[in-house]
C-alpha positions as CSV (number, residue, x, y, z in Angstrom):
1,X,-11.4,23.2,-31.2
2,X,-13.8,21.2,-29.0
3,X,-13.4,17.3,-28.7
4,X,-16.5,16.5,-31.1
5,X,-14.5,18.4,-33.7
6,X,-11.1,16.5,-32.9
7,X,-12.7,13.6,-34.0
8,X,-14.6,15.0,-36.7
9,X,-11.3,16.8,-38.2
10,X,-9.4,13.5,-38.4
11,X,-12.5,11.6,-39.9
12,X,-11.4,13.8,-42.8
13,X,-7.8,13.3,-42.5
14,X,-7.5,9.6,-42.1
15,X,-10.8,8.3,-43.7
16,X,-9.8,5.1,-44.4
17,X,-7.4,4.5,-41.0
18,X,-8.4,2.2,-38.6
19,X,-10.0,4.6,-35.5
20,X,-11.8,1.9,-33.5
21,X,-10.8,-2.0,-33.3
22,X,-12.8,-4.4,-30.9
23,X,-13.0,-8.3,-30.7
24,X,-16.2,-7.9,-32.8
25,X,-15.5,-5.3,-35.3
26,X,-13.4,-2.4,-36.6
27,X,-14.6,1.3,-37.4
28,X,-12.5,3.4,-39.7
29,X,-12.5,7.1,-38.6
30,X,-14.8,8.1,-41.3
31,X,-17.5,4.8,-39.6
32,X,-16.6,6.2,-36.3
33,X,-17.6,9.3,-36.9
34,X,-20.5,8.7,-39.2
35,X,-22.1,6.6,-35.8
36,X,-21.3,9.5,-33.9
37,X,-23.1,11.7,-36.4
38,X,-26.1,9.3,-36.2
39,X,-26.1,8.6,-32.5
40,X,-26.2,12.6,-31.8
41,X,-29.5,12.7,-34.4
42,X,-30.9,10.3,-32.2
43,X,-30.2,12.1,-28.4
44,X,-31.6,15.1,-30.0
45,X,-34.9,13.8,-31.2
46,X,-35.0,12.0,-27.9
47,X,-35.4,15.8,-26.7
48,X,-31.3,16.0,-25.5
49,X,-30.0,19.1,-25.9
50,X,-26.7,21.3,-25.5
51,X,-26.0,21.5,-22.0
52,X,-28.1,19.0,-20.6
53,X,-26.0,15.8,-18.6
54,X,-25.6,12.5,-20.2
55,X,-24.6,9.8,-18.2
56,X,-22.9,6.4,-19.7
57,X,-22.5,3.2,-17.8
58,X,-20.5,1.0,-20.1
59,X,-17.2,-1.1,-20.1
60,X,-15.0,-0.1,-22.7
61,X,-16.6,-0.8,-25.8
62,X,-17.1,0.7,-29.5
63,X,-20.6,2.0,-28.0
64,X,-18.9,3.8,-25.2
65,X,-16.5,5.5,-28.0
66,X,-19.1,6.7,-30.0
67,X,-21.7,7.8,-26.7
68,X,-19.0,10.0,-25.6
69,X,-18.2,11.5,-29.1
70,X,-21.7,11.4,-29.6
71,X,-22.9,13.7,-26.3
72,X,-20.5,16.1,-27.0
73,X,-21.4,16.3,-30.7
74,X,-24.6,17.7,-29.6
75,X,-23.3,19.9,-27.1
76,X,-24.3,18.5,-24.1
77,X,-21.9,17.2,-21.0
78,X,-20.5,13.7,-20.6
79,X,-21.1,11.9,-17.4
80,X,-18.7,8.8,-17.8
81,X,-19.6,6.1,-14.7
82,X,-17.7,3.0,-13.7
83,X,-19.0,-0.1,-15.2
84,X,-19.3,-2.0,-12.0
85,X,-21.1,0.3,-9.8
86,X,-24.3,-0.7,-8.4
87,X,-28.2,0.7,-8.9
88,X,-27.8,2.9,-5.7
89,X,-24.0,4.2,-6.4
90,X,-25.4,4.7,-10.2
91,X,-28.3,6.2,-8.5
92,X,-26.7,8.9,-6.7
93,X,-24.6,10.0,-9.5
94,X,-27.5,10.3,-11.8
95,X,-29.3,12.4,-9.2
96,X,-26.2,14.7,-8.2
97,X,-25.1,15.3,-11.7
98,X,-28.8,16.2,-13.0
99,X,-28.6,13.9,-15.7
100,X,-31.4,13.6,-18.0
101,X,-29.9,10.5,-19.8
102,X,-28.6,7.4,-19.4
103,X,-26.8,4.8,-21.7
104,X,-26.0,1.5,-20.5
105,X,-24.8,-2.1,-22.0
106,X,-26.9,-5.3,-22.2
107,X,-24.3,-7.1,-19.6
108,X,-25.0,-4.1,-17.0
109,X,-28.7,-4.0,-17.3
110,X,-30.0,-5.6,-14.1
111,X,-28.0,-3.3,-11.9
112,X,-29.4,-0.7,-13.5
113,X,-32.8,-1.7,-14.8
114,X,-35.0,-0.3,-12.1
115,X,-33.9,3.1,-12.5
116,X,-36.2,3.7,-15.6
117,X,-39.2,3.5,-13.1
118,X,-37.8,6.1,-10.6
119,X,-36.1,8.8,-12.8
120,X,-37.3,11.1,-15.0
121,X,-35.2,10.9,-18.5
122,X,-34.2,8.9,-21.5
123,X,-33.0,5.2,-21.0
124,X,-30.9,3.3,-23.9
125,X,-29.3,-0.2,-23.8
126,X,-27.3,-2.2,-26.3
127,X,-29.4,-5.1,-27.4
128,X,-32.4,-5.1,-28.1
129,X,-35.0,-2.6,-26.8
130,X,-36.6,-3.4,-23.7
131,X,-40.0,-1.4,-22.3
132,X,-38.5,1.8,-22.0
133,X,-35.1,1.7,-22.7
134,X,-34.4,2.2,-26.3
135,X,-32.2,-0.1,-28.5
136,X,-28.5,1.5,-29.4
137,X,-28.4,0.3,-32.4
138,X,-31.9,0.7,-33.6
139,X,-31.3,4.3,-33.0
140,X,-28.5,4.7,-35.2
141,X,-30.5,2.5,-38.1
142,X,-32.3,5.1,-38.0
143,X,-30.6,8.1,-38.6
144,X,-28.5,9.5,-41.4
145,X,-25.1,10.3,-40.6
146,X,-25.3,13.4,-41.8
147,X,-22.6,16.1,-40.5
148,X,-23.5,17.7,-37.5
149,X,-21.2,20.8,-36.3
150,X,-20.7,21.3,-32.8
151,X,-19.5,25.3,-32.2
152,X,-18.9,25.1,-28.8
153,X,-16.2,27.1,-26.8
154,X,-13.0,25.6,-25.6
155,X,-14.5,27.1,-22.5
156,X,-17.2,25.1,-21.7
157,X,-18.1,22.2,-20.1
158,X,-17.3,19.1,-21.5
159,X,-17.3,15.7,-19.0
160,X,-17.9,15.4,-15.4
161,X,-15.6,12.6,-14.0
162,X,-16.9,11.4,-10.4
163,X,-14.0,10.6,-7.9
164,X,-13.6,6.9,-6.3
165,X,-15.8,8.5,-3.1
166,X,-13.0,7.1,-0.4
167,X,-13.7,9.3,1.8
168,X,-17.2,9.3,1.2
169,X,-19.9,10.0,-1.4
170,X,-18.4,11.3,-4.8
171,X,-17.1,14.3,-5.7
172,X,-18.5,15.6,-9.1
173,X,-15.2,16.5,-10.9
174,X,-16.3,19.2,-14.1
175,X,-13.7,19.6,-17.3
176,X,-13.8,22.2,-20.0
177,X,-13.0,20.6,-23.8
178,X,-10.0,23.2,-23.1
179,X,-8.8,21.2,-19.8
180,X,-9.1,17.3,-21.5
181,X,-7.4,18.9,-24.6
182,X,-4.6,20.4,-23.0
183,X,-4.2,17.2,-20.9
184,X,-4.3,14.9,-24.4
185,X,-2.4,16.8,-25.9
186,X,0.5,16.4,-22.7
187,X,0.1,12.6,-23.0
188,X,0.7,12.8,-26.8
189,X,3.5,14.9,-26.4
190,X,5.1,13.2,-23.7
191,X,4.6,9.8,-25.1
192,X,5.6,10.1,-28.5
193,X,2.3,9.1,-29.9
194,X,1.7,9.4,-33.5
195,X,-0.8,8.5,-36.4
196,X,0.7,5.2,-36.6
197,X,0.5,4.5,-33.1
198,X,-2.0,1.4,-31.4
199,X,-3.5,2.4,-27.8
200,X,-4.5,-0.4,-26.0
201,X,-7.3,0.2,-23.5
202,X,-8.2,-2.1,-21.5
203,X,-8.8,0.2,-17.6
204,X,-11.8,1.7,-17.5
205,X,-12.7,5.1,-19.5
206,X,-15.0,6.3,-16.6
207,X,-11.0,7.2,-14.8
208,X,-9.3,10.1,-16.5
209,X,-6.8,8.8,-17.5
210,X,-7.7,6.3,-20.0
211,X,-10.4,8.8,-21.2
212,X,-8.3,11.7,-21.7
213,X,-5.1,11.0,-22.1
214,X,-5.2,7.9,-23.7
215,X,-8.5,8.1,-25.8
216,X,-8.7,11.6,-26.5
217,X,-4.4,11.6,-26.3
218,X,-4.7,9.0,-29.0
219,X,-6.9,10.3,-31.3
220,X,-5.3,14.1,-31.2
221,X,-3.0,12.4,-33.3
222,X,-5.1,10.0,-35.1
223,X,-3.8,6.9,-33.9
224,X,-5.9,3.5,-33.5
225,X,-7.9,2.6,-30.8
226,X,-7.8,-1.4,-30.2
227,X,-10.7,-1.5,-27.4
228,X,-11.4,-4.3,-24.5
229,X,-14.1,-4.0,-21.9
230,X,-12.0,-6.0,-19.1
231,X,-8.5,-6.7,-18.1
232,X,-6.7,-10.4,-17.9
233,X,-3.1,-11.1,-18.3
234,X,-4.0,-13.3,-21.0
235,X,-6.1,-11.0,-23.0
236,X,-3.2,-7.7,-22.2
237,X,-0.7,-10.7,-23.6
238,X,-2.8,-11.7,-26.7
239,X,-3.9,-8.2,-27.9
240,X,-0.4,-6.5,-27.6
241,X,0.8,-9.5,-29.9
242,X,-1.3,-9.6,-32.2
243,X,-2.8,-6.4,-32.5
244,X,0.9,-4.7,-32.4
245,X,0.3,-2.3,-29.8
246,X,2.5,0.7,-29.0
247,X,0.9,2.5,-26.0
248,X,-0.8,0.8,-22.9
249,X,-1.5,2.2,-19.6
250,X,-2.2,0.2,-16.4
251,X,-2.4,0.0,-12.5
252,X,0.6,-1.7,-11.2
253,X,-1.4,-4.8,-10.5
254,X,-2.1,-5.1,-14.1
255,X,1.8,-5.3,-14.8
256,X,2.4,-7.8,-11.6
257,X,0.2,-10.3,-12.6
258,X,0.8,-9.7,-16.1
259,X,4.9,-10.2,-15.3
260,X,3.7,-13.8,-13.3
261,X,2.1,-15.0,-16.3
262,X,3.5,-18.1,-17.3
263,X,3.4,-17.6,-21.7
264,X,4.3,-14.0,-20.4
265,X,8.2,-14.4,-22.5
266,X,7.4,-16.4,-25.3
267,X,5.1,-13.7,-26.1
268,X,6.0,-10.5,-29.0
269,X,6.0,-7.6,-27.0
270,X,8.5,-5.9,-28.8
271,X,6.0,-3.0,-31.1
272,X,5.2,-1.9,-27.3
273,X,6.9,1.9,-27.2
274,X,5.5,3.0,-24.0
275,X,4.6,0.4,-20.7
276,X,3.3,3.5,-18.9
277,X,1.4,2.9,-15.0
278,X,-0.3,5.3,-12.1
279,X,-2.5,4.9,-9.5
280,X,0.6,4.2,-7.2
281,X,4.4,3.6,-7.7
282,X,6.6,0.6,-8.2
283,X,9.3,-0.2,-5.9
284,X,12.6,-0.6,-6.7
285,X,12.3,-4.4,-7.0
286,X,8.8,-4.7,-8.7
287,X,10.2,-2.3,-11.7
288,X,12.8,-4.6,-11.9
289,X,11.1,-8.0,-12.3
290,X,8.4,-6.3,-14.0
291,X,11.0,-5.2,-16.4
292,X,12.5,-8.7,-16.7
293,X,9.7,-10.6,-17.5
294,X,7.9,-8.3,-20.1
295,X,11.3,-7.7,-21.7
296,X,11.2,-3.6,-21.7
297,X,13.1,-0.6,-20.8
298,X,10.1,1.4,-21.0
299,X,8.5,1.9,-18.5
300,X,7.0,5.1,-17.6
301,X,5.1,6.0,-14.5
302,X,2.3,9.3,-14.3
303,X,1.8,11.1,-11.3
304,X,-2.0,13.3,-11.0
305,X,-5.6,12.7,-9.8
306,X,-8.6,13.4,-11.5
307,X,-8.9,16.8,-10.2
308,X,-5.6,17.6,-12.2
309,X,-7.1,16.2,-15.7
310,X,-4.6,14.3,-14.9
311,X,-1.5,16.1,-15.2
312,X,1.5,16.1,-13.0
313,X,4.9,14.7,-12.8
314,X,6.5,12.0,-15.1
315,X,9.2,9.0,-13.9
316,X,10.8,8.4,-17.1
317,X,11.8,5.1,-18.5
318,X,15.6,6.2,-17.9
319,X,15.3,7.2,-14.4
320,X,13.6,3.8,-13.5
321,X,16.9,2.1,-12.9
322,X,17.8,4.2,-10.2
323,X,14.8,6.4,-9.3
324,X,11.9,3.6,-9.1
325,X,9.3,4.3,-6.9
326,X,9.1,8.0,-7.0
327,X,7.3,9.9,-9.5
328,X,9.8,12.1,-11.5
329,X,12.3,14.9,-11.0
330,X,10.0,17.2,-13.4
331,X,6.2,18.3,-13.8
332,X,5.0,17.2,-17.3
333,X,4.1,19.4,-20.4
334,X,1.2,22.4,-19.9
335,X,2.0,21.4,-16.0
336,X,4.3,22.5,-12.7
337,X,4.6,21.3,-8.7
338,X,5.6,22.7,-6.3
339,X,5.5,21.2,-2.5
340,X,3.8,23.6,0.3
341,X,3.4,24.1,4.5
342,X,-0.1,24.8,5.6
343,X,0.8,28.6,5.2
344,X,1.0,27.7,1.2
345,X,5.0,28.6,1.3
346,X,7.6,26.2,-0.5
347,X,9.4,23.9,1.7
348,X,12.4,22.8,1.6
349,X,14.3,20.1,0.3
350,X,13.4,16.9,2.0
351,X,10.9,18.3,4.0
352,X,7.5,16.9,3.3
353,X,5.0,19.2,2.0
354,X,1.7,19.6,0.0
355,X,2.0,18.9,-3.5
356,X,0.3,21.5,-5.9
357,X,0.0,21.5,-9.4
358,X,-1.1,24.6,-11.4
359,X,-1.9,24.2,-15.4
360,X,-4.6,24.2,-18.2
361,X,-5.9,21.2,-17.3
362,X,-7.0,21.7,-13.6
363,X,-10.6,21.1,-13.3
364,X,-13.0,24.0,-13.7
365,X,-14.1,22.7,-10.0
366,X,-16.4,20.7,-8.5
367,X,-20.0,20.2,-9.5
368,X,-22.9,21.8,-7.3
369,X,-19.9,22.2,-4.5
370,X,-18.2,25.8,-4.6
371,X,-17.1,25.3,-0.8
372,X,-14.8,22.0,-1.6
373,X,-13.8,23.5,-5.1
374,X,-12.6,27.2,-3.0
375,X,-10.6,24.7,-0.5
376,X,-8.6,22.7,-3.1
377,X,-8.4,25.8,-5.2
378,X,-5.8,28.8,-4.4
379,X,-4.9,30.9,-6.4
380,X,-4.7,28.9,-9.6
381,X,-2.9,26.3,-7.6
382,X,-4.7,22.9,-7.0
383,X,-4.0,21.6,-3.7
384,X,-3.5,17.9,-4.0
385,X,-3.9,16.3,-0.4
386,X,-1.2,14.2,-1.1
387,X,2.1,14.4,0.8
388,X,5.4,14.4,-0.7
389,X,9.2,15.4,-0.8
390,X,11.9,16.1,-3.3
391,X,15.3,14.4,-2.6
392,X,18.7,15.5,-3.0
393,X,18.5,14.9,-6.6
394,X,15.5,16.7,-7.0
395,X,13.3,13.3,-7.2
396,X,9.3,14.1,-6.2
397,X,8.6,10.7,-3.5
398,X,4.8,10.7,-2.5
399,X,4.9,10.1,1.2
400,X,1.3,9.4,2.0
401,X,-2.5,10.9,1.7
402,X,-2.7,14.3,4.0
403,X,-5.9,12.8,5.3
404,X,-4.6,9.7,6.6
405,X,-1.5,11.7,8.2
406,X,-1.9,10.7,12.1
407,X,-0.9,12.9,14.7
408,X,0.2,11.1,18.0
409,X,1.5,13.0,21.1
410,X,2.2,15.7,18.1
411,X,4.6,13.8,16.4
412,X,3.7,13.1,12.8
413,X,3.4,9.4,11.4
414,X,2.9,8.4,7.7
415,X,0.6,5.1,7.4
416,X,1.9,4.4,4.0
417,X,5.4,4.2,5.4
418,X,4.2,1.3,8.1
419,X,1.9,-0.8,5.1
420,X,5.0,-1.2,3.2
421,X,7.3,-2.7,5.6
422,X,4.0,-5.0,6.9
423,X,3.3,-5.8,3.4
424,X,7.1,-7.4,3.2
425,X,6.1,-10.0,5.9
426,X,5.5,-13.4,4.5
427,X,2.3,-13.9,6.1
428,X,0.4,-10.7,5.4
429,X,-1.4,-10.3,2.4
430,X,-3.1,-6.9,2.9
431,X,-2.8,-4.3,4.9
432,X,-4.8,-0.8,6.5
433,X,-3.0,1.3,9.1
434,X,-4.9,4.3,10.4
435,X,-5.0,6.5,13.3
436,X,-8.0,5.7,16.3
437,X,-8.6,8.2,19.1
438,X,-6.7,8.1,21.7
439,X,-7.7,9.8,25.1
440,X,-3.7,10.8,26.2
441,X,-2.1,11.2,22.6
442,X,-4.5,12.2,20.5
443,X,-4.6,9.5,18.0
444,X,-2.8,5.8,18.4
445,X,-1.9,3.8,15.8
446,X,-3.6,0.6,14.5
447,X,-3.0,-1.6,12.1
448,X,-5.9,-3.9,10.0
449,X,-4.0,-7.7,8.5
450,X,-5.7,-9.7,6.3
451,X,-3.0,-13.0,6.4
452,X,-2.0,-15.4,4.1
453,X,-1.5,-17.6,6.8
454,X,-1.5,-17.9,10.6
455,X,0.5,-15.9,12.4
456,X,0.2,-17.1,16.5
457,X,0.2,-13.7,17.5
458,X,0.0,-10.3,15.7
459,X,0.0,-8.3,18.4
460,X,3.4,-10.0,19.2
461,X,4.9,-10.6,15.5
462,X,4.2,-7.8,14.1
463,X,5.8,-5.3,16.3
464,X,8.8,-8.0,15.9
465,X,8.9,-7.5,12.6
466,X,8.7,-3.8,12.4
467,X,11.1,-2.5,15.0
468,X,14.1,-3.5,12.8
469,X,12.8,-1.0,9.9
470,X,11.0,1.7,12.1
471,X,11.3,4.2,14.9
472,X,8.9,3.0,18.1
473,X,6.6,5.4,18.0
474,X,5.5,4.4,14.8
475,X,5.0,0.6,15.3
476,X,1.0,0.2,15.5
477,X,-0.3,-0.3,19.2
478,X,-3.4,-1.9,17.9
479,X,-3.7,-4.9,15.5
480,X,-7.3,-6.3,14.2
481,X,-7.2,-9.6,11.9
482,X,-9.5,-8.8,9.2
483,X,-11.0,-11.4,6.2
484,X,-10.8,-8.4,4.3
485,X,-10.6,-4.9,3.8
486,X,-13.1,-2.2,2.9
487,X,-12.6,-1.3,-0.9
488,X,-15.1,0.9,-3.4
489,X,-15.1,-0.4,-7.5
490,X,-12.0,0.7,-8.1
491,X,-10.3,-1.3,-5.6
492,X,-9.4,2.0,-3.9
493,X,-9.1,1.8,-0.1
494,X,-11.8,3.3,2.5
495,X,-10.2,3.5,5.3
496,X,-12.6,6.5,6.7
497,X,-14.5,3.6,7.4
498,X,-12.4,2.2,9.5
499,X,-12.0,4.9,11.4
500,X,-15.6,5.3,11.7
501,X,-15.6,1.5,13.1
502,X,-13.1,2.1,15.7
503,X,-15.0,5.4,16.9
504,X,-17.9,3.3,17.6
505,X,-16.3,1.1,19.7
């Protein structure tokens, strides 16, 4: 079964159930899928056809829900994009994935306007039409929502899913409908969900994910969808209220400024089955007021990247007490690690390794690049670039990137390590360490502060600060104040920019 038929299967089973609920409307599953019926008439007397790339550029909305259910209805391939990229990121993608379509919301169409006049393709907006960009919901008016059957194999290609591009332009990722179902069906599995069960979405569905384990998780099993196209604490607080929602997944900001709200425990949490987070861990101390303040033992943290589906490891609710801050002692369903040298043999325990993760819902590769798809790809094995170690208890701790590993004199220094103990300093408020060239050791360390307020001398302080927590040779050499630090749409990091900068110096 393909995703368009997922969706069309439990239109039949749960006509009547609530599939879809926004701040402006609800959709049964029967509605849902009747708009998805009419929106695929439409693409395909626009000229779309099976195959051909379909790019959307929305927040999460009921229109984004029924474009992607929509595209692969007619058998073409779902290009998902982040809401808040701009004409040229937008630009790129559109060019590099050979898109022949584009779908994009009324709030999003002046970053995006222009593009009608350079590319070649079909342009629809919500709204009202505009020159050449067709009118969503003229289009549907239009059509009957007659049945259409989509026959494709599990095989092929279903979405491609561009990384953040943090260390440079994007990386196409491509998924087969048999990688995102294999991947739902995990987050299903794992988290219990069932028809009666309410997924709150509220990060974006252009990551994977809210898009395939949550959205397409969800409705394996039929559950509702209760949709909003931004995140606040209030609006997390008010819909899990009053909307009774089971599942929600987050960044860990989300649940820190979520836990500092002040209405945050006079608030009904208590239909919330699963608080579940990725992106990055929690420490010890942020599960614990986190925890506190939203009242819950159940917190659950996922471990994967895009390339993976994502699948990976799991830190169960249980082992938070103890365990916070790693990401689980076992791989998750349809999934397995295992921690590699360079020489792609197992290390051992509490050595730090590769982390690779083989199952059904690796990525077919990556588009129009076999070279980088060969080098992350061995032997069914999906090389991770992430650097981790199992402790004595058999607890998988992600140590740092592999790419921002620096090497000085030969000794081996984890950045990740040195931001955390900076980041405990009462006067830092965000932090960047990275390696610079160094004409004697190879590479030195420096660290990048934004502060919170004055300190009279980093170079001084800082060191002060670290050499009760860390061995010398990992205190940073070099310290730059910084207003701020380079981050994409996502928030995500660049620090191959800053070590561009300090090249050019």
């Amino acid at each position: 079964m393909n995703l368009s038929e997922l969706l069309a299967y439990q239109s039949r089973k749960y006509p009547k159930k609530e599939g879809i609920v926004t701040p402006k409307e609800c959709l049964t599953y029967a509605e849902w899928n009747d708009q998805v019926n009419q929106l695929a008439r439409a693409l395909t007397r626009l000229g779309i056809q099976a195959g051909d790339k379909v790019m959307i550029h929305m927040p999460n909305t009921k229109e984004f829900v029924v474009s992607y259910f929509a595209i692969h209805r007619l058998g073409a391939v779902v290009v998902p994009v982040n809401a808040r990229l701009v004409r040229s990121e937008v630009s790129y993608i559109y060019d590099h994935s050979d898109a022949v379509a584009l779908l994009t919301d009324e709030g999003l169409i002046d970053q995006v306007r222009g593009l009608a006049d350079e590319k070649v393709g079909v342009f629809i907006k919500t709204g009202s039409a505009e020159g050449v960009w067709h009118s969503f919901s003229e289009l549907l008016d239009k059509e009957d929502p007659i049945e259409i059957v989509n026959e494709a194999h599990e095989d092929e290609e279903a979405s491609i899913l561009y990384t953040s591009g943090t260390t440079g332009q994007p990386k196409g990722v491509v998924f087969t409908h048999k990688n995102i179902w294999t991947v739902s069906s995990m987050m299903a599995v794992e988290l219990e969900m069932k028809p009666s069960s309410r997924m709150l979405h509220m990060m974006p569905f252009s990551h994977s994910a809210p898009l395939h384990l949550f959205l397409a998780g969800g409705t394996f099993v039929g559950a509702t969808h209760i949709i909003a196209p931004t995140f606040t604490p209030d609006l997390l607080l008010h819909l899990a209220s009053t909307e009774r929602a089971t599942h929600f997944f987050g960044a860990p900001v989300a649940y820190l400024l979520t836990a500092k709200h002040p209405k945050v425990k006079e608030t009904d949490l208590s239909w919330m089955k699963y608080w579940t987070y990725g992106g990055a861990p929690l420490s010890k101390n942020e599960v614990q007021f986190v925890r506190e303040q939203l009242g819950t033992d159940s917190l659950c943290c996922l471990y994967g990247l895009t390339e993976a589906g994502p699948s990976g490891t799991l830190l169960l609710p249980q082992d938070h007490e103890e365990q916070a801050g790693s990401v689980g002692k076992r791989a998750a369903l349809h999934c397995e690690f295992r921690i590699v040298n360079e020489d792609g043999q197992e290390v051992e325990e509490g050595e730090v390794g590769e982390i690779a993760l083989k199952g059904e819902g690796i990525m077919k590769g990556y588009h129009k690049d076999g070279q980088k798809t060969s080098a992350v790809l061995r032997d069914g094995w999906l090389l991770t670039g992430d650097m981790g170690k199992l402790d004595e208890d058999g607890f998988l701790w992600v140590i740092d990137r592999k790419k921002d590993l620096i090497i000085s004199g030969g000794v081996n220094i984890y950045p990740r390590e040195v931001e955390t103990i900076l980041l405990k300093h009462p006067h830092i408020e965000d932090v960047a360490v990275v390696g610079v060239p160094h004409p004697d050791w190879g590479e030195t360390v420096k660290a990048h502060i934004v502060q919170t307020g004055q300190m009279a001398d980093l170079e001084t302080e800082c060191p002060n600060f670290l050499k009760e927590h860390l061995a010398d040779y990992k205190i940073p050499k070099l310290y730059e104040e910084r207003v701020e630090l380079p981050r994409n749409a996502t928030g995500k990091l660049l620090k191959h920019r800053l070590r561009e900068q300090a090249k050019q110096v």
